[in-house]
C-alpha positions in Angstrom: -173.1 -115.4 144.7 -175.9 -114.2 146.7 -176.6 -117.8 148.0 -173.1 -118.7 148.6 -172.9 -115.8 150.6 -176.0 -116.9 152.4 -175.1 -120.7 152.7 -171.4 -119.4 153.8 -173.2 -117.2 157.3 -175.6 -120.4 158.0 -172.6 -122.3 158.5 -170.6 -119.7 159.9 -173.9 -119.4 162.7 -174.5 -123.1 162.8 -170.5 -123.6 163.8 -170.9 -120.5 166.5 -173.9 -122.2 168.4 -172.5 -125.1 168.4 -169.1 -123.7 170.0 -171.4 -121.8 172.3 -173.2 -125.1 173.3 -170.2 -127.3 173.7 -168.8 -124.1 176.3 -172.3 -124.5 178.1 -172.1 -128.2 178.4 -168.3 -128.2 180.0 -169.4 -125.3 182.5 -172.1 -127.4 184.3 -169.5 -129.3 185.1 -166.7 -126.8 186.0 -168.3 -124.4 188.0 -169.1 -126.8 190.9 -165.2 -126.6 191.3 -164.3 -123.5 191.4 -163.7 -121.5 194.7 -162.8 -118.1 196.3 -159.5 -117.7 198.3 -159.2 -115.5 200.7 -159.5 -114.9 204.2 -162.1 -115.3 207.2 -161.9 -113.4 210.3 -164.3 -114.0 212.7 -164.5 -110.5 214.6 -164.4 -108.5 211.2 -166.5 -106.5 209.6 -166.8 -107.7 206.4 -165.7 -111.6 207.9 -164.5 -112.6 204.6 -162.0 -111.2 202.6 -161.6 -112.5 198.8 -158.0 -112.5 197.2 -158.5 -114.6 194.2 -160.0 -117.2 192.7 -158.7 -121.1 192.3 -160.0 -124.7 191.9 -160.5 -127.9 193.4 -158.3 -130.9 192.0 -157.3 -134.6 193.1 -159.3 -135.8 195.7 -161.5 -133.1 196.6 -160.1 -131.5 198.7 -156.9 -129.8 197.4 -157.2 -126.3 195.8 -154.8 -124.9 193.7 -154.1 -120.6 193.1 -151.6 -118.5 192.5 -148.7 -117.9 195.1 -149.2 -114.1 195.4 -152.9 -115.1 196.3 -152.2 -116.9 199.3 -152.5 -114.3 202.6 -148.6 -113.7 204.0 -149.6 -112.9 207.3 -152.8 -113.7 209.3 -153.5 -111.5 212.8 -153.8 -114.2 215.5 -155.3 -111.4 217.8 -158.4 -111.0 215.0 -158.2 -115.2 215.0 -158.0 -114.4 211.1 -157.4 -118.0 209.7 -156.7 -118.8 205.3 -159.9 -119.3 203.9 -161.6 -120.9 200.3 -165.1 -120.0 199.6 -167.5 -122.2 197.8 -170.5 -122.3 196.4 -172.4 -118.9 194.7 -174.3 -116.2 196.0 -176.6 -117.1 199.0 -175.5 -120.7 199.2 -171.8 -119.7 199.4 -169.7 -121.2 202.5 -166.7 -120.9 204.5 -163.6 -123.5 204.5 -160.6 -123.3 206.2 -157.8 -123.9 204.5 -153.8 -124.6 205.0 -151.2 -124.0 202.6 -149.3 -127.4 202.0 -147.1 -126.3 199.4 -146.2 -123.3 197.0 -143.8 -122.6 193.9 -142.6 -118.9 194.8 -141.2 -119.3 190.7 -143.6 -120.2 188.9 -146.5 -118.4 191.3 -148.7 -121.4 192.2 -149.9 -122.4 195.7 -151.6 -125.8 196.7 -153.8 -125.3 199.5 -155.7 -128.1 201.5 -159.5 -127.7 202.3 -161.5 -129.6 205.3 -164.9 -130.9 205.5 -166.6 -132.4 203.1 -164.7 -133.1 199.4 -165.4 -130.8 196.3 -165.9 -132.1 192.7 -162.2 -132.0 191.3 -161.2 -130.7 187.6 -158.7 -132.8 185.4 -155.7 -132.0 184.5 -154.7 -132.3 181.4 -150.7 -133.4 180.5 -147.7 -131.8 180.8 -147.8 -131.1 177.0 -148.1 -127.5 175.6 -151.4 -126.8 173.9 -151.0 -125.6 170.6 -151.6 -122.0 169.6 -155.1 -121.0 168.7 -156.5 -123.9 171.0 -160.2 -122.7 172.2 -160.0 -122.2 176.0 -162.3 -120.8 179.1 -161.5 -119.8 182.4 -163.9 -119.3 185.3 -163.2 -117.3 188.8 -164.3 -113.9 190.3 -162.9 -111.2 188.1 -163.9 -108.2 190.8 -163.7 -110.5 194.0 -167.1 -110.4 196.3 -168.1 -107.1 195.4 -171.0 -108.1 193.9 -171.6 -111.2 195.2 -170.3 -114.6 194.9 -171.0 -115.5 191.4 -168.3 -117.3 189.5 -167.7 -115.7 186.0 -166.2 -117.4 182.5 -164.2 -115.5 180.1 -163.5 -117.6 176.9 -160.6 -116.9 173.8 -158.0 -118.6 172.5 -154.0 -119.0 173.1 -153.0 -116.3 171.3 -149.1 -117.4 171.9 -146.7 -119.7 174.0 -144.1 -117.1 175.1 -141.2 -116.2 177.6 -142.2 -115.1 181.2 -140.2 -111.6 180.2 -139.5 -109.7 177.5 -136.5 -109.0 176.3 -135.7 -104.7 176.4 -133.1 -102.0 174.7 -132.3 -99.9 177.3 -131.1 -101.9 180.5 -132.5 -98.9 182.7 -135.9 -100.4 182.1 -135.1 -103.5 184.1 -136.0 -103.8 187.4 -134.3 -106.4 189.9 -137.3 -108.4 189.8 -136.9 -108.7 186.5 -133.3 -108.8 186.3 -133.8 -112.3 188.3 -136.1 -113.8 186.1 -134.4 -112.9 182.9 -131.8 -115.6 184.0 -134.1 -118.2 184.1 -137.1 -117.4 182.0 -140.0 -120.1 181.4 -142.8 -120.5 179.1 -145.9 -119.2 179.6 -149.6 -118.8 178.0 -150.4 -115.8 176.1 -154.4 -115.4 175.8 -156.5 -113.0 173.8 -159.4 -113.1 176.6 -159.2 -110.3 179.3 -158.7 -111.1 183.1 -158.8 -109.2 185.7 -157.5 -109.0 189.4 -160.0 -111.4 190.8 -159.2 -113.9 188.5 -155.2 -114.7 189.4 -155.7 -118.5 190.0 -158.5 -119.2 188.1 -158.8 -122.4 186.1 -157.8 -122.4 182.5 -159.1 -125.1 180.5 -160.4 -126.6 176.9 -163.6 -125.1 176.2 -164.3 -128.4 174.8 -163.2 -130.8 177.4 -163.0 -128.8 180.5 -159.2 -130.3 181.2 -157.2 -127.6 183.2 -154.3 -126.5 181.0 -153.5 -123.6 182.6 -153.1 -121.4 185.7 -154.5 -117.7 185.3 -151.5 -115.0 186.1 -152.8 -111.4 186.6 -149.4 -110.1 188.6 -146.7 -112.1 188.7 -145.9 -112.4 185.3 -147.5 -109.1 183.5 -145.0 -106.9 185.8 -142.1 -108.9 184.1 -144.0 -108.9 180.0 -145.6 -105.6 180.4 -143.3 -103.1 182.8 -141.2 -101.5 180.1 -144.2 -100.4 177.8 -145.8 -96.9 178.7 -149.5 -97.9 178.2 -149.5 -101.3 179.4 -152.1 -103.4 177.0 -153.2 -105.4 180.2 -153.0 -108.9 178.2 -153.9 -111.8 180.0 -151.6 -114.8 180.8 -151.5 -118.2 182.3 -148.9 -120.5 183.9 -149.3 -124.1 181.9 -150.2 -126.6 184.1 -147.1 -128.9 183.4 -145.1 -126.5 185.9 -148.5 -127.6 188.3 -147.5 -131.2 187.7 -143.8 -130.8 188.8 -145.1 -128.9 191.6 -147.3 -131.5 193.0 -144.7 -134.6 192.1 -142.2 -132.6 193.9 -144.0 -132.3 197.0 -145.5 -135.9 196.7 -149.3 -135.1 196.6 -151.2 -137.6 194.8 -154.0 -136.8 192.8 
């Protein structure tokens, strides 16, 4: 028993760093597309101003967030103009950017970059991902406060689940929620923590580094997570097949 129990941990340990190496792998190649969004004013003091994170898709030079990331008013007088920051740390740089077309609904914002193009993440299909799929997500959980230094949570999908939850007492709804309990969608449940920084971030498989998800720390925990008393703070992402309709809609080719 004592050896089974031994041979049983090896593999255990053996299956962990390989997981671990395979996450490794598909982050060299993710990290060189993920950005800051934000905005850039000149005059200021800071000059930049980080809202959230997002990615860079299609030909280089679109970058896809969440809607509630996107500034909704710039001061012309401080010649503040929409902004994605790339790069890390030192090396990090200024882009402006413009937004060419946003999904109020489902919270996603496609924004256009100049200059020179970005290395773009795939997407995967407009399929669901099936529960308990491995998945990572890269962005800037605390914004610039310490820097600009992408970081990469990793979990599963915990669940595949309505964008609100259902309640007893109809004095717990509010009219925000009221609104979206007519028309409810599905959405990613995760059992990896986000955080502020991170609304937009790139979900993808740990594995193959495909986006498969949007990461949603705002628009759609108010509508899961209002009626309990001590929220839990679970983490959720927008699937990327409501990104696809998004982009057809519009007619942006990737």
């Amino acid at each position: 028993m004592n050896n089974f129990y031994k041979y049983l941990c090896l593999i255990s340990l053996f299956f962990t760093l390989s997981v671990s190496a395979e996450l490794a792998d598909t982050l060299e190649k993710v990290k060189p597309s993920i950005v800051g969004v934000g905005i850039y004013t000149p005059t200021g003091r800071p000059k930049n101003i980080l809202s959230g994170s997002g990615f860079v898709i299609g030909n280089g030079r679109y970058v896809i967030t969440n809607h509630h990331v996107v500034p909704k008013e710039l001061d012309a007088k401080l010649l503040q103009e929409m902004a994605v920051f790339v790069g890390s740390g030192k090396t990090a740089k200024v882009r402006k950017a413009s937004l060419i077309a946003s999904s109020e609904r489902y919270d996603l914002a496609v924004l256009e970059i100049k200059g020179a193009k970005l290395p773009p993440l795939t997407l995967a299909s407009s399929a669901y991902i099936r529960e308990g799929t491995s998945i990572a997500f890269t962005g800037f959980p605390i914004g610039s406060v310490l820097g600009l230094y992408p970081v990469t949570h990793r979990g599963i999908i915990a669940a595949i689940t309505p964008t609100i939850t259902p309640v007893s007492d109809v004095r717990q709804l509010s009219i925000k929620m009221l609104k979206k309990l007519r028309d409810p969608f599905m959405v990613y449940q995760l059992d990896a923590t986000a955080y502020p920084g991170n609304s937009g971030s790139a979900m993808y498989d740990a594995e193959t580094g495909k986006v498969i998800g949007i990461i949603n720390k705002v628009f759609i925990q108010e509508s899961k997570e209002a009626v309990i008393s001590k929220p839990s703070g679970i983490t959720y992402a927008i699937p990327v097949k409501y990104l696809h309709e998004l982009l057809e809609e519009k007619n942006i080719k990737i």
